[in-house]
N, CA and C atoms of all chains as a GROMACS GRO file, in nm:
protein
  606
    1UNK      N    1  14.740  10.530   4.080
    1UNK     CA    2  14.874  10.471   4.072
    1UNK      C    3  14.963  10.536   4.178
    2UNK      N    4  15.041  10.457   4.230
    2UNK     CA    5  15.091  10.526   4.384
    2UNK      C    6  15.219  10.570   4.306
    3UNK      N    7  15.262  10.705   4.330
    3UNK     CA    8  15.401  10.732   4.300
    3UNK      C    9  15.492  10.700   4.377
    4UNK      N   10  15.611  10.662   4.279
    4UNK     CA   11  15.737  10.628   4.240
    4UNK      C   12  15.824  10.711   4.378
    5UNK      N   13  15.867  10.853   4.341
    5UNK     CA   14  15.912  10.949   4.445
    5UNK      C   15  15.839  11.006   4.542
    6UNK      N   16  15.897  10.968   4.671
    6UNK     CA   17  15.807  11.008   4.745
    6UNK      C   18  15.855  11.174   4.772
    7UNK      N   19  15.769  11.216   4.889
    7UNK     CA   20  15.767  11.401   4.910
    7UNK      C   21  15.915  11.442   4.895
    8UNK      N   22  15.957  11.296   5.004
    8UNK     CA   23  16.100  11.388   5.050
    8UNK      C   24  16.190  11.355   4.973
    9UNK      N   25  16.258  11.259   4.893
    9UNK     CA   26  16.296  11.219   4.743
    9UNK      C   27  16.288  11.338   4.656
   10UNK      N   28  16.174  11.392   4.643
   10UNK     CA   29  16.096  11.494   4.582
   10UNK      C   30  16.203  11.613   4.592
   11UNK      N   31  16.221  11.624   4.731
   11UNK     CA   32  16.239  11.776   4.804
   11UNK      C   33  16.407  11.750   4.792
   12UNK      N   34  16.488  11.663   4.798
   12UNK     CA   35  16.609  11.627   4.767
   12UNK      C   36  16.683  11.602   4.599
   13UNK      N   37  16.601  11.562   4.547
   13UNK     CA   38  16.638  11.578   4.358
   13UNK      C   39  16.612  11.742   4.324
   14UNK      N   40  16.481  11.829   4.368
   14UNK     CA   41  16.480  11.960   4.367
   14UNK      C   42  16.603  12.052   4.403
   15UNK      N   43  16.698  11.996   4.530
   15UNK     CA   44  16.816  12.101   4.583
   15UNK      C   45  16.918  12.056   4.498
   16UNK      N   46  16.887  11.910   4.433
   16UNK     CA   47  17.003  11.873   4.343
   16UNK      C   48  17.024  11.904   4.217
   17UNK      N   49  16.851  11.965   4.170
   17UNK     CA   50  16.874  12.026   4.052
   17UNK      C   51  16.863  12.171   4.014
   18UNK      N   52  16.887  12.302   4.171
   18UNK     CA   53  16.826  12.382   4.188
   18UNK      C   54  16.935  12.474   4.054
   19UNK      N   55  17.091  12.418   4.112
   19UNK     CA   56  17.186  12.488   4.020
   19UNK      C   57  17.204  12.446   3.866
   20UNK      N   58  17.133  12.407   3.813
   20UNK     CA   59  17.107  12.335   3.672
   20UNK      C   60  17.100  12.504   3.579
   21UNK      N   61  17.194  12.505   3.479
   21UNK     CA   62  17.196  12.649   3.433
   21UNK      C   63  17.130  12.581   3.263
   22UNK      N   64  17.191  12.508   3.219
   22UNK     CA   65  17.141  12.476   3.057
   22UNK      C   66  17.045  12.365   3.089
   23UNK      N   67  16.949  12.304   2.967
   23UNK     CA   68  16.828  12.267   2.963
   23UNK      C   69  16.905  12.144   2.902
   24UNK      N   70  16.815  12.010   2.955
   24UNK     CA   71  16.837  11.868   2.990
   24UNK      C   72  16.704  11.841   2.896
   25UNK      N   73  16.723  11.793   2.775
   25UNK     CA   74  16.639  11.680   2.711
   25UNK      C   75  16.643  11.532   2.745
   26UNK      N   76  16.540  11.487   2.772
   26UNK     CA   77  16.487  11.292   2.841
   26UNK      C   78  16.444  11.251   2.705
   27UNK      N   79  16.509  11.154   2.672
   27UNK     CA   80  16.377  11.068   2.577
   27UNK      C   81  16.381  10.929   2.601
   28UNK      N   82  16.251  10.909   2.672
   28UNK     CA   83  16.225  10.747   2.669
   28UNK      C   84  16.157  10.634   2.558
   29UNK      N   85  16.235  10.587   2.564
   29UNK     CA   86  16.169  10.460   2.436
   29UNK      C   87  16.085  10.333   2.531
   30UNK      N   88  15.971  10.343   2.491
   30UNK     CA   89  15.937  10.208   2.556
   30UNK      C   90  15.846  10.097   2.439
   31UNK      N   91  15.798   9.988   2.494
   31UNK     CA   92  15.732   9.947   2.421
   31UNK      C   93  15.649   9.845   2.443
   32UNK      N   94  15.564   9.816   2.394
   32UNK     CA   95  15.403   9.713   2.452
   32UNK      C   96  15.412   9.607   2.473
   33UNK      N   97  15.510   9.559   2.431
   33UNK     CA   98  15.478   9.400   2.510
   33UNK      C   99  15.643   9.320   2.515
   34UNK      N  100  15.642   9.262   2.576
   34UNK     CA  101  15.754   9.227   2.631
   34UNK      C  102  15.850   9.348   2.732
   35UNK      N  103  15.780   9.384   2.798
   35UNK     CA  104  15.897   9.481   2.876
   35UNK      C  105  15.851   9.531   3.000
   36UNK      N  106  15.893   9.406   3.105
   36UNK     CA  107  15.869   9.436   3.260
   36UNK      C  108  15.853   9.563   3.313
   37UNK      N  109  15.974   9.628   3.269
   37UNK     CA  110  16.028   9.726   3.338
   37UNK      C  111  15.972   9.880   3.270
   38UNK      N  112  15.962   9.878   3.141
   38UNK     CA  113  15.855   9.955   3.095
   38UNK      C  114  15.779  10.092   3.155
   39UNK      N  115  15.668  10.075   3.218
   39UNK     CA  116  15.590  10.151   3.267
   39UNK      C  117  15.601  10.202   3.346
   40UNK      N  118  15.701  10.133   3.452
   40UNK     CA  119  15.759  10.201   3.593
   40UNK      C  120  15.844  10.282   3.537
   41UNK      N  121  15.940  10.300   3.436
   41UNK     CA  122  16.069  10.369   3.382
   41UNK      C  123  15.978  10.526   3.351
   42UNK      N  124  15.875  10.502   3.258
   42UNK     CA  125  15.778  10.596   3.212
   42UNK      C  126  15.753  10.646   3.352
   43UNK      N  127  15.635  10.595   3.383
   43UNK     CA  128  15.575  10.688   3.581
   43UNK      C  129  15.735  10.750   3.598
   44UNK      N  130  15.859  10.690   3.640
   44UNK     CA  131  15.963  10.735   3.728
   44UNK      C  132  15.992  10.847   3.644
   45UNK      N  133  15.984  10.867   3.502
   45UNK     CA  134  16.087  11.002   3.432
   45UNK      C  135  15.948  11.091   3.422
   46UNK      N  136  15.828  11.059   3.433
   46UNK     CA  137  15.702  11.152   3.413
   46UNK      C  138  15.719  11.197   3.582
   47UNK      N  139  15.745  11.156   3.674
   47UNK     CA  140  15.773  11.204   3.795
   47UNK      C  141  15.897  11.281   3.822
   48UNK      N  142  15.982  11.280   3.760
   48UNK     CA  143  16.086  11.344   3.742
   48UNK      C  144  16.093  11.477   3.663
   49UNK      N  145  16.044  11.461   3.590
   49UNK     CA  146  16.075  11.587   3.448
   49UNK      C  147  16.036  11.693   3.527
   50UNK      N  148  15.932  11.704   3.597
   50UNK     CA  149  15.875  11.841   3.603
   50UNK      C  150  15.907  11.892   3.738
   51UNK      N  151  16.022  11.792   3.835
   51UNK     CA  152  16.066  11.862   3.886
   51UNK      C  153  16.192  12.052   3.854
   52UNK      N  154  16.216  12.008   3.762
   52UNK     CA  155  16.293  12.120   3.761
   52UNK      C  156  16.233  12.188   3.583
   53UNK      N  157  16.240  12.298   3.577
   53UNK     CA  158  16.153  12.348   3.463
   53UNK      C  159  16.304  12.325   3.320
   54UNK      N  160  16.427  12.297   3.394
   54UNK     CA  161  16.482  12.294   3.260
   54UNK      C  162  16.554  12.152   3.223
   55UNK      N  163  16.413  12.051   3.284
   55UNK     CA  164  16.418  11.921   3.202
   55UNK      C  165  16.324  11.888   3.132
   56UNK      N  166  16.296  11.844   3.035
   56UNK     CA  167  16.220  11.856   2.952
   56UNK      C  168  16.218  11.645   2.889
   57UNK      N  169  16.089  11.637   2.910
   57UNK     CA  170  16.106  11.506   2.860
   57UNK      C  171  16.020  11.449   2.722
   58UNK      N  172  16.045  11.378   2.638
   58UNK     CA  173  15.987  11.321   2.545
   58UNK      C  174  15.947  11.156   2.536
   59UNK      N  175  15.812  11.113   2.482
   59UNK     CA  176  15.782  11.022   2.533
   59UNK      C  177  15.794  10.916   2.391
   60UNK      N  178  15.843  10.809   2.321
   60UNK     CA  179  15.857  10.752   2.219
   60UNK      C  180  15.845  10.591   2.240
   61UNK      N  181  15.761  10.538   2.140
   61UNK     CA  182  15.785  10.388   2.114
   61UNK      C  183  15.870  10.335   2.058
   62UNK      N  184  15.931  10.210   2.075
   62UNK     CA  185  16.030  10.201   1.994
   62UNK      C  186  16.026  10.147   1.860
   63UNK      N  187  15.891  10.089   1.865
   63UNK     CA  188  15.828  10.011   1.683
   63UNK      C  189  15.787  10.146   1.640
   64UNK      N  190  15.682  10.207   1.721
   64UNK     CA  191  15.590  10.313   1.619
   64UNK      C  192  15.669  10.423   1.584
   65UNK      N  193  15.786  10.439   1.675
   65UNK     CA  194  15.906  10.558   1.654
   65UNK      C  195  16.067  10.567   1.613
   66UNK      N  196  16.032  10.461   1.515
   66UNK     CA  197  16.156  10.345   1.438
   66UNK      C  198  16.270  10.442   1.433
   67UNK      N  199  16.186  10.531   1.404
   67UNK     CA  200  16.278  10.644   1.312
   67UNK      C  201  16.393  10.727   1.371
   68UNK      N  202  16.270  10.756   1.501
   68UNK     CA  203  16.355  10.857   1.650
   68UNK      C  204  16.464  10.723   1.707
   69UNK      N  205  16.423  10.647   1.707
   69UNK     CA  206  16.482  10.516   1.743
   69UNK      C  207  16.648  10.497   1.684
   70UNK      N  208  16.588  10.508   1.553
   70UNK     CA  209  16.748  10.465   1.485
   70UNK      C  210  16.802  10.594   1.478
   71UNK      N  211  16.747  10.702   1.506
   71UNK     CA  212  16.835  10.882   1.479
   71UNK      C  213  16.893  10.834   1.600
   72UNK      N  214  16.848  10.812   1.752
   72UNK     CA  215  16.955  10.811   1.832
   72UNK      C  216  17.006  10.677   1.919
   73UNK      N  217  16.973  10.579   1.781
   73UNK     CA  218  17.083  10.466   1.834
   73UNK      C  219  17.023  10.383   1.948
   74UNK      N  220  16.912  10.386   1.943
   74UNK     CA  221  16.834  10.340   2.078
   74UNK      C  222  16.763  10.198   2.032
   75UNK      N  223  16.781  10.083   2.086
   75UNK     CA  224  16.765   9.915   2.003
   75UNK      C  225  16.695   9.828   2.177
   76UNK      N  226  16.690   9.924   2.239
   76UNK     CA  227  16.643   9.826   2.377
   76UNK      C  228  16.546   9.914   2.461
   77UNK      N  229  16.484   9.872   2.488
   77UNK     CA  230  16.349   9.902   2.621
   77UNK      C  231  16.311   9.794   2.749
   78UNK      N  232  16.311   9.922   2.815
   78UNK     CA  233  16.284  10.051   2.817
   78UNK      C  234  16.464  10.139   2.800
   79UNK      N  235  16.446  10.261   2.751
   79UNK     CA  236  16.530  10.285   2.708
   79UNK      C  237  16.538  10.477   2.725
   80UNK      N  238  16.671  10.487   2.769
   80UNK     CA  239  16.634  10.645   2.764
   80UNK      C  240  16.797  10.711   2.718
   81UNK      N  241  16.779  10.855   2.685
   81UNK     CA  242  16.888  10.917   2.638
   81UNK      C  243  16.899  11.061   2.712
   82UNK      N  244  16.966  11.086   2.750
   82UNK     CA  245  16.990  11.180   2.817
   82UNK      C  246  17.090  11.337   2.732
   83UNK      N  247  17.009  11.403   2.694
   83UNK     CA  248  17.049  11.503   2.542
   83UNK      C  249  17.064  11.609   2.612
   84UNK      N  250  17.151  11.689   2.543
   84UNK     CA  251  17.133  11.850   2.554
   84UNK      C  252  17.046  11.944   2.509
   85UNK      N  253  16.975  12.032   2.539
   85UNK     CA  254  16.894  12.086   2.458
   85UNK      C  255  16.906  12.235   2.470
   86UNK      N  256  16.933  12.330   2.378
   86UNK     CA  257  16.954  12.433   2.344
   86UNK      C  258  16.854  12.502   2.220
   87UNK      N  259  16.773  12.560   2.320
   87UNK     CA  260  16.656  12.649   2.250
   87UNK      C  261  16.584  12.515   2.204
   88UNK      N  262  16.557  12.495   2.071
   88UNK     CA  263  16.490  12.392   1.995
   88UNK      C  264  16.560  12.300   1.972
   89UNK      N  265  16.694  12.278   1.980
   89UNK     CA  266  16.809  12.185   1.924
   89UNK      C  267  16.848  12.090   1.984
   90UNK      N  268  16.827  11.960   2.042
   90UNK     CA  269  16.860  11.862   2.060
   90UNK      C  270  17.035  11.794   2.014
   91UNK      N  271  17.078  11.828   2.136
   91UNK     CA  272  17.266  11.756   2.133
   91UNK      C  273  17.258  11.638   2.183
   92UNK      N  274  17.326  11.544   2.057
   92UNK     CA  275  17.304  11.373   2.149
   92UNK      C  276  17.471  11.388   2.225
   93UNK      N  277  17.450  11.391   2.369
   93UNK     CA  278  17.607  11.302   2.404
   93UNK      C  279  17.626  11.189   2.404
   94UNK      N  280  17.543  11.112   2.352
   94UNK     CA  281  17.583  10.937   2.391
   94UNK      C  282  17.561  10.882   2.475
   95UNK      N  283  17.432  10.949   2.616
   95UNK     CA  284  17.430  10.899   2.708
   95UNK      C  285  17.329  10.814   2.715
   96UNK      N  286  17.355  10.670   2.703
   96UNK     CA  287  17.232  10.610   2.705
   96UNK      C  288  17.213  10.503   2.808
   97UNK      N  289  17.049  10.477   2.895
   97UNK     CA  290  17.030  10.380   2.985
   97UNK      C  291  16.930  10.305   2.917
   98UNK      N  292  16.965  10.122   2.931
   98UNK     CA  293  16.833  10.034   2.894
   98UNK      C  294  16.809   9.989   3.033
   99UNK      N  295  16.730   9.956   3.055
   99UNK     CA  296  16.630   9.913   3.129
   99UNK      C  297  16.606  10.031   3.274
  100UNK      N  298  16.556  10.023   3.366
  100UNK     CA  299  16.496  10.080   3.456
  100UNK      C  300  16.597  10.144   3.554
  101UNK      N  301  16.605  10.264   3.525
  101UNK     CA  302  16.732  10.307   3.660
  101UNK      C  303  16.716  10.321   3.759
  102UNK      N  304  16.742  10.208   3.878
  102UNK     CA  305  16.669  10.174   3.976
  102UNK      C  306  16.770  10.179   4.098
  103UNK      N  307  16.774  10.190   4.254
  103UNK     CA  308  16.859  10.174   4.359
  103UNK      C  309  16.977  10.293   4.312
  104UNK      N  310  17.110  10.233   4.325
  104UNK     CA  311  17.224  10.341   4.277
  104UNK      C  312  17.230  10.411   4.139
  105UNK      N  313  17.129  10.344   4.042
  105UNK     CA  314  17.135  10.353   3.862
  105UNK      C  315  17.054  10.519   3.880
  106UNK      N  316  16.968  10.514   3.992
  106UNK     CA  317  16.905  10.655   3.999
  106UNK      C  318  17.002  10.740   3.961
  107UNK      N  319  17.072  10.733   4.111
  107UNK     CA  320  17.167  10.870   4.154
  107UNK      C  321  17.245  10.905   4.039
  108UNK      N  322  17.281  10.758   3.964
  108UNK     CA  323  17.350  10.783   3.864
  108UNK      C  324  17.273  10.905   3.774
  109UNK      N  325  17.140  10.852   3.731
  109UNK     CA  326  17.074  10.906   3.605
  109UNK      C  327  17.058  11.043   3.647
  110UNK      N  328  17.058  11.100   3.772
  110UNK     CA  329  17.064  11.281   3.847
  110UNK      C  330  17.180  11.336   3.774
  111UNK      N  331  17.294  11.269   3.834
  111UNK     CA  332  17.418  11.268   3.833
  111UNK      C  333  17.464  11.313   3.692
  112UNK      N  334  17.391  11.206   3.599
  112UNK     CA  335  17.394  11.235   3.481
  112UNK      C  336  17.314  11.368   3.376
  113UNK      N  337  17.200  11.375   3.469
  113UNK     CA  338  17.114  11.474   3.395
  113UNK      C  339  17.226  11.622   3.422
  114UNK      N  340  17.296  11.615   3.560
  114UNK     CA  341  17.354  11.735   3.614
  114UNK      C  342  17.483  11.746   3.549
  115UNK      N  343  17.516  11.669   3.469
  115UNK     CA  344  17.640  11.631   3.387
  115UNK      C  345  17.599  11.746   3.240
  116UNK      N  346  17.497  11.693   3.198
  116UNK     CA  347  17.477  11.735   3.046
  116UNK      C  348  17.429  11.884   3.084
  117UNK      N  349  17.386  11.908   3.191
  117UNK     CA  350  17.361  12.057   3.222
  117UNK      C  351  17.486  12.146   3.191
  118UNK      N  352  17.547  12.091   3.283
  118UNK     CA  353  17.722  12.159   3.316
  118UNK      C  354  17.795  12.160   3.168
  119UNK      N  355  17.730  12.093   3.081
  119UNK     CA  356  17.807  12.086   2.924
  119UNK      C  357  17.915  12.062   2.945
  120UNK      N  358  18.007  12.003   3.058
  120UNK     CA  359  18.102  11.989   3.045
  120UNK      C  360  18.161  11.831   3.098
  121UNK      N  361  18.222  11.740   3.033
  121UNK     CA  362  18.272  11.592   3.041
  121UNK      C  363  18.354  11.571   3.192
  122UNK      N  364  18.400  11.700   3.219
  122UNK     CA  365  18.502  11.674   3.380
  122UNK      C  366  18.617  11.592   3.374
  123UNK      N  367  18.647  11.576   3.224
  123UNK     CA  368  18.766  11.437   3.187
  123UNK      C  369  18.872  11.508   3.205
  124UNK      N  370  18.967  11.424   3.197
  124UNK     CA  371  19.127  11.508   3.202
  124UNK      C  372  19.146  11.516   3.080
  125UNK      N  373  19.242  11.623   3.064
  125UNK     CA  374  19.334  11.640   2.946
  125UNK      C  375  19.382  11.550   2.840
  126UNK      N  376  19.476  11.415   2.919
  126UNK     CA  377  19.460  11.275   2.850
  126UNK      C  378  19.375  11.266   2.783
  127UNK      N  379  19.280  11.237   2.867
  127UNK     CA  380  19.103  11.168   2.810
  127UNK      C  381  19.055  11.278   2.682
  128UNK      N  382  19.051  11.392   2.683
  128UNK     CA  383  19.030  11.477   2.621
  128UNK      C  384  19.084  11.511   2.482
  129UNK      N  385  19.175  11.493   2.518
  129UNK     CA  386  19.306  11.501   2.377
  129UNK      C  387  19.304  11.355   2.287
  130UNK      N  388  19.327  11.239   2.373
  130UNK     CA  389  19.205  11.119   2.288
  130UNK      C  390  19.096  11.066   2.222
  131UNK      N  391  19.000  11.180   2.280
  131UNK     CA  392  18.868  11.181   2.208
  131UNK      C  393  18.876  11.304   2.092
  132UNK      N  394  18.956  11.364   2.093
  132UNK     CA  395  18.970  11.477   1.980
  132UNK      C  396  19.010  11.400   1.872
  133UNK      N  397  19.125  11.305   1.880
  133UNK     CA  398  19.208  11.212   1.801
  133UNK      C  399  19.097  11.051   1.735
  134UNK      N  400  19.024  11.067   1.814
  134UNK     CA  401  18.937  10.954   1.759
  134UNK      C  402  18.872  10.945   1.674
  135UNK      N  403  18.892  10.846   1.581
  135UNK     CA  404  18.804  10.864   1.408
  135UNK      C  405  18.665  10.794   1.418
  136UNK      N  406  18.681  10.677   1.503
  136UNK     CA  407  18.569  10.544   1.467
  136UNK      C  408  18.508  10.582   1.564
  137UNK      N  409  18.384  10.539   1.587
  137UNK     CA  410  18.310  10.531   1.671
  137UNK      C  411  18.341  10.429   1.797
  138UNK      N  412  18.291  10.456   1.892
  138UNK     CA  413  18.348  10.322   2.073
  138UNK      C  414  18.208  10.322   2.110
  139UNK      N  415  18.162  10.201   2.152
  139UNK     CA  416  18.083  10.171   2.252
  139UNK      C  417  18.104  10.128   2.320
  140UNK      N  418  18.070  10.171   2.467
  140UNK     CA  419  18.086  10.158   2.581
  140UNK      C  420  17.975  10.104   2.673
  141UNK      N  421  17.926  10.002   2.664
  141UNK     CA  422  17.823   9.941   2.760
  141UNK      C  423  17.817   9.879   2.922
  142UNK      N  424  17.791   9.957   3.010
  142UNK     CA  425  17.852   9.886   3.124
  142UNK      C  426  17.707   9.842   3.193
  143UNK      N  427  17.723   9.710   3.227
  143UNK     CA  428  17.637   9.635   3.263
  143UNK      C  429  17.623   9.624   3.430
  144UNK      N  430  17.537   9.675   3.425
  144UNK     CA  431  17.457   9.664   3.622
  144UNK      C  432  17.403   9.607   3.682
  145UNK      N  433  17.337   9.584   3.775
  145UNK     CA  434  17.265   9.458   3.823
  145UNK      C  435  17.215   9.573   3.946
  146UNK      N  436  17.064   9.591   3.962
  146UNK     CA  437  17.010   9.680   4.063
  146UNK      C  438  16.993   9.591   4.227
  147UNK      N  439  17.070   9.681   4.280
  147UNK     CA  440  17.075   9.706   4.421
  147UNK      C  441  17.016   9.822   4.516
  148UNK      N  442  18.090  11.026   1.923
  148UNK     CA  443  18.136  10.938   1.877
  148UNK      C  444  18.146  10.809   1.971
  149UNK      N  445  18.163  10.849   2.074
  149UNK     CA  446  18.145  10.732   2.178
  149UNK      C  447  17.972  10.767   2.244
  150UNK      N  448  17.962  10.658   2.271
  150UNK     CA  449  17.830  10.578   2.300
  150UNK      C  450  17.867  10.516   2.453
  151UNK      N  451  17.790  10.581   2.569
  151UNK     CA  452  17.791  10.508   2.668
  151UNK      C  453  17.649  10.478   2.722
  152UNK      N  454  17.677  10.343   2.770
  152UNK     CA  455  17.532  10.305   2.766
  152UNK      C  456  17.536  10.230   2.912
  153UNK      N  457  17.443  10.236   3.042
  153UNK     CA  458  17.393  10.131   3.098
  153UNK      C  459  17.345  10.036   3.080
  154UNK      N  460  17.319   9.915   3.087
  154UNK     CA  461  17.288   9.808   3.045
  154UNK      C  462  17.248   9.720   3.198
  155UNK      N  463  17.091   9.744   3.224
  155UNK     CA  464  17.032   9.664   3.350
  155UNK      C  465  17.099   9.534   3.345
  156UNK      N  466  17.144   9.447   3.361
  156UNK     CA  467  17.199   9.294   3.349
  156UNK      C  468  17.089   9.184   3.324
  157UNK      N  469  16.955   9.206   3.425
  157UNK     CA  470  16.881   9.138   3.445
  157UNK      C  471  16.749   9.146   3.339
  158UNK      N  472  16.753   9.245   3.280
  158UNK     CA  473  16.673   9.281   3.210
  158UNK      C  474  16.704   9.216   3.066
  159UNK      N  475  16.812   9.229   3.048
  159UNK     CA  476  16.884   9.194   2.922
  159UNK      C  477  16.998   9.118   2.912
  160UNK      N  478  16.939   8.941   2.922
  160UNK     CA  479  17.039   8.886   3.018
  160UNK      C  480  17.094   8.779   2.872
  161UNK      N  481  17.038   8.804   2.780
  161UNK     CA  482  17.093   8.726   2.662
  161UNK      C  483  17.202   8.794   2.622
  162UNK      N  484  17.274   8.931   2.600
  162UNK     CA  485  17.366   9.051   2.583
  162UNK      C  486  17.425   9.020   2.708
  163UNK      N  487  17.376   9.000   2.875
  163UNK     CA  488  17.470   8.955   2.928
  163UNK      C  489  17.568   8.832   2.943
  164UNK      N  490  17.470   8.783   2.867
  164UNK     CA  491  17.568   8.593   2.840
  164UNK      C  492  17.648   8.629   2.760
  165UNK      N  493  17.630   8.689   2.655
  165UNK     CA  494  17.740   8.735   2.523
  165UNK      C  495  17.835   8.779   2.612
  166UNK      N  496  17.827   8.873   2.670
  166UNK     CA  497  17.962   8.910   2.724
  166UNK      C  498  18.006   8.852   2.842
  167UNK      N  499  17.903   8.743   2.899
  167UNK     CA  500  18.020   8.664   3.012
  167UNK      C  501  18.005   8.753   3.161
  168UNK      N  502  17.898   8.847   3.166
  168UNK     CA  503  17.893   8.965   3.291
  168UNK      C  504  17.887   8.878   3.426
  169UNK      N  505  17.974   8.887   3.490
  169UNK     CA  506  17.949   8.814   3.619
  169UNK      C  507  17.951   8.907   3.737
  170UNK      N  508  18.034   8.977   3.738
  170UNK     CA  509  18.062   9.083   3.836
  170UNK      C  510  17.993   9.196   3.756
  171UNK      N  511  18.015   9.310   3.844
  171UNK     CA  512  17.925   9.420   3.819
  171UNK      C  513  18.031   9.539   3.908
  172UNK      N  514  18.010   9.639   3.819
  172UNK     CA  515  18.003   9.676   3.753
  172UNK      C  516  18.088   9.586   3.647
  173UNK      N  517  18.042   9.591   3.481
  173UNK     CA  518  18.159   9.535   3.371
  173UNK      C  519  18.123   9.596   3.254
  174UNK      N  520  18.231   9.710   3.239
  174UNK     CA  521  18.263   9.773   3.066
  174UNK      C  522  18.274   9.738   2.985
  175UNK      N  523  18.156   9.688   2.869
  175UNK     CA  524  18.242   9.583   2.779
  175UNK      C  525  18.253   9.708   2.673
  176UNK      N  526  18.375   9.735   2.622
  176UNK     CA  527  18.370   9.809   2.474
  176UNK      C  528  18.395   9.792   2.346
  177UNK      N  529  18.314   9.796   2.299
  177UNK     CA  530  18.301   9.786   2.130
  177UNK      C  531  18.267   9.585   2.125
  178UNK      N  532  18.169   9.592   2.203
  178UNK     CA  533  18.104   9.451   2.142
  178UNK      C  534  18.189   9.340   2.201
  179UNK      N  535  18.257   9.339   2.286
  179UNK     CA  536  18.344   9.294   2.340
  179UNK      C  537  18.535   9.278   2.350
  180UNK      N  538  18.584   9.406   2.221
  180UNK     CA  539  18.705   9.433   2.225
  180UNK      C  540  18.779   9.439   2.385
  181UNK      N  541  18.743   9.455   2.470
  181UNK     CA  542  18.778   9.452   2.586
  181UNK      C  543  18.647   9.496   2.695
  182UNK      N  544  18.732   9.406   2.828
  182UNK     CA  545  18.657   9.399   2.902
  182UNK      C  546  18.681   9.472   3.058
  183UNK      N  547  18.623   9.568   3.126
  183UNK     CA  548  18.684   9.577   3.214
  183UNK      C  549  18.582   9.591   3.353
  184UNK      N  550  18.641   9.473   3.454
  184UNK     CA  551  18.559   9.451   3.527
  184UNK      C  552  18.599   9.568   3.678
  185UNK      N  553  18.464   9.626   3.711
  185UNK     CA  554  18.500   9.693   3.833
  185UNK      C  555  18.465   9.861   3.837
  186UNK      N  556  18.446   9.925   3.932
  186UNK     CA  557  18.490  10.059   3.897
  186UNK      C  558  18.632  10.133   3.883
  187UNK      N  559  18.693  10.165   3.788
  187UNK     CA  560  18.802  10.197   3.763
  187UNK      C  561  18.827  10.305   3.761
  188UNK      N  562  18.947  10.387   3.770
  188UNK     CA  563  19.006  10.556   3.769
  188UNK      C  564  18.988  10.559   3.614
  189UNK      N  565  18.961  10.661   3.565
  189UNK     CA  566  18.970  10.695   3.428
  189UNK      C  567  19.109  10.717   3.363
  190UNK      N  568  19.158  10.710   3.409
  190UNK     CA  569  19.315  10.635   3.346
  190UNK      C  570  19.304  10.501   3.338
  191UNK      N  571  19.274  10.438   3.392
  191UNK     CA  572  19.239  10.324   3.317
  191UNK      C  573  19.166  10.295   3.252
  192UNK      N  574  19.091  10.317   3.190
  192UNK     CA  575  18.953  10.310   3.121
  192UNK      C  576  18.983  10.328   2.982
  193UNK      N  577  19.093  10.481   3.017
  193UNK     CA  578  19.169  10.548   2.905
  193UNK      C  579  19.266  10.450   2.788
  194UNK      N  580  19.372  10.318   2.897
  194UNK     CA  581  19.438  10.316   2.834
  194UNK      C  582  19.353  10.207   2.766
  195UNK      N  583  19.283  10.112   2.818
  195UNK     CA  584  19.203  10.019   2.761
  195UNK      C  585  19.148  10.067   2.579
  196UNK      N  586  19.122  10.202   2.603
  196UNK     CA  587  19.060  10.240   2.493
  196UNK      C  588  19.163  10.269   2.396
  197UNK      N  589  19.302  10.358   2.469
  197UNK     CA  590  19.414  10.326   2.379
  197UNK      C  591  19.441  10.249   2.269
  198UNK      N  592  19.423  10.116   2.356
  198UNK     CA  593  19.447   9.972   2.337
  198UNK      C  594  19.425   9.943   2.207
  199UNK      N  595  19.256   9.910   2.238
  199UNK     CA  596  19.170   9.876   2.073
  199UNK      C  597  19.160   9.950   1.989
  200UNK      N  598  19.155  10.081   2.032
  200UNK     CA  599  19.180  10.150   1.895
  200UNK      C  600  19.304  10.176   1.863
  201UNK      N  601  19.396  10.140   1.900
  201UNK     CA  602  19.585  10.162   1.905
  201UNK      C  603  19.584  10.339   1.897
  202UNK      N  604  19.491  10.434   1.914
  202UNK     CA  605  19.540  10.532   1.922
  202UNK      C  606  19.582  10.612   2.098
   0.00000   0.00000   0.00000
């Protein structure tokens, strides 16, 4: 199977994740039939994880792993969550991608892994002092189209 | 408590008819309580969320 990232891809996500201080949990949901995008999502985060030793990825179905499924809110595949992980402990932030993060959705999903590292949101004060105040739950779905 | 999610368009294009996605980037939050098309400053994003939840 020809990989996904090539050398130098390779050698550029490595300098991007060299300053990564806390540990980045992956979990992908995929599933057997009906899902184009599927297997390439799998190869791309199995090519990924082991670039840097403090990402750590987990691999889940979404029928046979109903369970992991509904603990973190995950209803589409291919499907991934992007967690905190501290020692054994798994922190959900809410970060979730369906389908294949592909063209700019990459940089994003780096971007993002280097986000949950930093433990820190980068929001303003506003933003901050709003989400303290918030009772209900928000979903936020923003819809992409790969380029 | 908030849930942010990518959503491929093409992949999942019955959820994109629900919400009407034509342009791209488009925020829909909370199932379609509002919609916001574009990349935006997070002040805006902010007050949108204001909004529907009136807080």
């Amino acid at each position: 199977m020809a990989k996904l990232l090539n050398a130098d891809v390779v050698k550029q996500i490595e300098d991007a994740f060299a300053p990564m201080k806390e540990a980045v949990q992956l979990l992908y949901f995929g599933k057997k039939a009906n899902c184009d995008y599927c297997a390439d999502t799998q190869q791309l985060l199995e090519e990924l994880a082991p670039i840097s030793d403090k990402l750590s990825l987990d691999i889940y179905d979404l029928e046979a792993d109903a369970d992991v499924a509904e603990k973190f809110s995950v209803d589409k595949a291919p499907g991934i969550v992007i967690a905190a992980k501290d020692g054994d402990a798994v922190s959900d932030f809410g970060i979730r991608y369906a389908g294949i993060p592909s063209g700019h959705e990459f940089t994003s999903l780096i971007q993002d892994i280097l986000l949950v590292s930093g433990r820190d949101s980068g929001l303003s004060q506003d933003t901050r002092d709003f989400l303290k105040n918030l009772t209900e739950p928000v979903l936020m779905q923003v819809f992409v189209t790969p380029t | 408590m908030v849930q942010a999610e990518m959503v491929e368009a093409m992949e999942f294009q019955a959820l994109s008819s629900k919400h009407n996605v034509s342009g791209v980037p488009q925020t829909t939050i909370n199932d379609g309580a509002a919609n916001v098309v574009g990349a935006v400053p997070e002040s805006n994003m902010l007050a949108e969320l204001k909004r529907i939840t009136g807080k």
